[in-house]
C-alpha positions as CSV (number, residue, x, y, z in Angstrom):
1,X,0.0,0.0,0.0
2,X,1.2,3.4,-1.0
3,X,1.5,6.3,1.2
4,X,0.3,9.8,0.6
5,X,3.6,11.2,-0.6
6,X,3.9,8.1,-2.7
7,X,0.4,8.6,-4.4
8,X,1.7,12.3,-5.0
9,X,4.4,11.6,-6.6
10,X,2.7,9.2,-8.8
11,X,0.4,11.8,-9.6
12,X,3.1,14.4,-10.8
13,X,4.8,11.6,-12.9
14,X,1.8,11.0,-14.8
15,X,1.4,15.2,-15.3
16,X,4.8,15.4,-16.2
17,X,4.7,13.3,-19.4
18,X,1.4,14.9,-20.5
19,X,3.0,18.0,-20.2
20,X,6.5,16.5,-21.8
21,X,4.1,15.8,-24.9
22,X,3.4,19.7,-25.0
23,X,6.8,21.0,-25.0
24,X,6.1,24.0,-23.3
25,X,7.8,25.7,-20.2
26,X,6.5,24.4,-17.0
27,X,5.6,26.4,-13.9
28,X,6.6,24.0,-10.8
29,X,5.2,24.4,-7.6
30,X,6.3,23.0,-4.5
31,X,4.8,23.3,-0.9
32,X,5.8,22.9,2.7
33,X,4.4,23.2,5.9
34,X,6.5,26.1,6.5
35,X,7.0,27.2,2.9
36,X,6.1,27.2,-1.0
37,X,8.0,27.6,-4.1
38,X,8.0,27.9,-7.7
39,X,10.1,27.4,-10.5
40,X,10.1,28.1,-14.3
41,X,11.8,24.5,-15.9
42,X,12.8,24.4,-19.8
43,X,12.6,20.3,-19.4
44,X,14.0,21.1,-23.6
45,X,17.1,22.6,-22.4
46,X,16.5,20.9,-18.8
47,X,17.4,23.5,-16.4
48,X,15.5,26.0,-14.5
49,X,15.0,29.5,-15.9
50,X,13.4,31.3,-12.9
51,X,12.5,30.3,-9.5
52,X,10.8,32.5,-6.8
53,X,9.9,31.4,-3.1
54,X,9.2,32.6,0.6
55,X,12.6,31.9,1.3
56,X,14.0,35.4,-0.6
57,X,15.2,37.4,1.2
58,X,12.4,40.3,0.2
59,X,10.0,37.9,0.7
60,X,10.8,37.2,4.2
61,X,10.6,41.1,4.9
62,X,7.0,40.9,3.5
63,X,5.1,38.3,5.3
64,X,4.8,37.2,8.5
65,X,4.9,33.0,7.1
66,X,5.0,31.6,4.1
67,X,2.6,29.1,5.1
68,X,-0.4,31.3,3.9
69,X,-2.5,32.1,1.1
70,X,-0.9,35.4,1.1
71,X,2.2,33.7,0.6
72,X,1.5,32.0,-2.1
73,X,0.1,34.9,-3.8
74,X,3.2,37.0,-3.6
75,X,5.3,34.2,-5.2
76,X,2.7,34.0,-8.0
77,X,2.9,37.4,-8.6
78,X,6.8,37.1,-8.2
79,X,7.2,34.3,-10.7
80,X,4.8,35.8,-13.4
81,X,7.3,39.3,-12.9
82,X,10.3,37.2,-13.6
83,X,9.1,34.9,-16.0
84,X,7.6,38.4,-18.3
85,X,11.1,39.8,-17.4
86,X,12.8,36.7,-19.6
87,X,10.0,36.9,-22.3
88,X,8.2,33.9,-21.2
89,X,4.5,34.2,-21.4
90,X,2.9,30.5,-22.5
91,X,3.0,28.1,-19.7
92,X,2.4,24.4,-18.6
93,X,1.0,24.5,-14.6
94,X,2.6,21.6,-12.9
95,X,0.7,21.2,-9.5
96,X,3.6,18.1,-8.6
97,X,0.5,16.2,-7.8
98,X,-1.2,18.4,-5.0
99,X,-4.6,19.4,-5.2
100,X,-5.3,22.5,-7.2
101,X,-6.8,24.1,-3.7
102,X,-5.7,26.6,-1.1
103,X,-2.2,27.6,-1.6
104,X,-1.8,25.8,-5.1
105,X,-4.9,27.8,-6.4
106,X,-4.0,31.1,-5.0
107,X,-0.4,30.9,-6.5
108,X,-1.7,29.6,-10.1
109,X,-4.5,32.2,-9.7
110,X,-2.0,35.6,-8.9
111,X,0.3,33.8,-12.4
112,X,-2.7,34.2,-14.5
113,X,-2.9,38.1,-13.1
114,X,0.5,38.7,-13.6
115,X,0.3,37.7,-17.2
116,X,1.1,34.3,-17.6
117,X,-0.9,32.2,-19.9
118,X,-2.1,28.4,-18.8
């Protein structure tokens, strides 16, 4: 029997090779109790192009946690700046297998108003 971490992990696999298929750049996200990041991965190239999480320095003078929704916002809205910055604008989400729900949402959700398409 699998455990939870197991079945995620599963679950991202099985994204990643749909989204392999596309060819596109794909947005990352990774959360913590304590913390949530993103990244922007060329899997073409394979390496990262941008990354952004509550662990920057600016960030940390911002919120109070980055446990939050409010923390996942700002790193939305931080990715979606850098990624615009380095002309990327079309997008794959990868959710790494969590629910697209509370933090995961909010963070897709503040890309999409920062101007990324997905």
């Amino acid at each position: 029997m699998q455990n939870l971490k197991q079945k995620r992990i599963r679950r991202s696999k099985e994204t990643r090779k749909r989204i392999a298929l596309i060819g596109s750049v794909r947005l990352t996200v990774h959360r913590t109790n304590s913390h949530i990041y993103a990244q922007l991965i060329d899997d073409k190239k394979g390496n990262t192009i941008a990354s952004a999480s509550t662990l920057e320095e600016d960030m940390r003078k911002q919120l109070s946690t980055g446990s939050n929704i409010t923390a996942a916002i700002n790193v939305g809205k931080r990715i979606a700046e850098k990624a615009l910055n380095i002309g990327v604008r079309d997008i794959a989400f990868d959710r790494s297998g969590y629910k697209y729900h509370g933090r995961i949402k909010a963070l897709a959700d503040a890309a999409r108003e920062g101007g990324l398409k997905f």
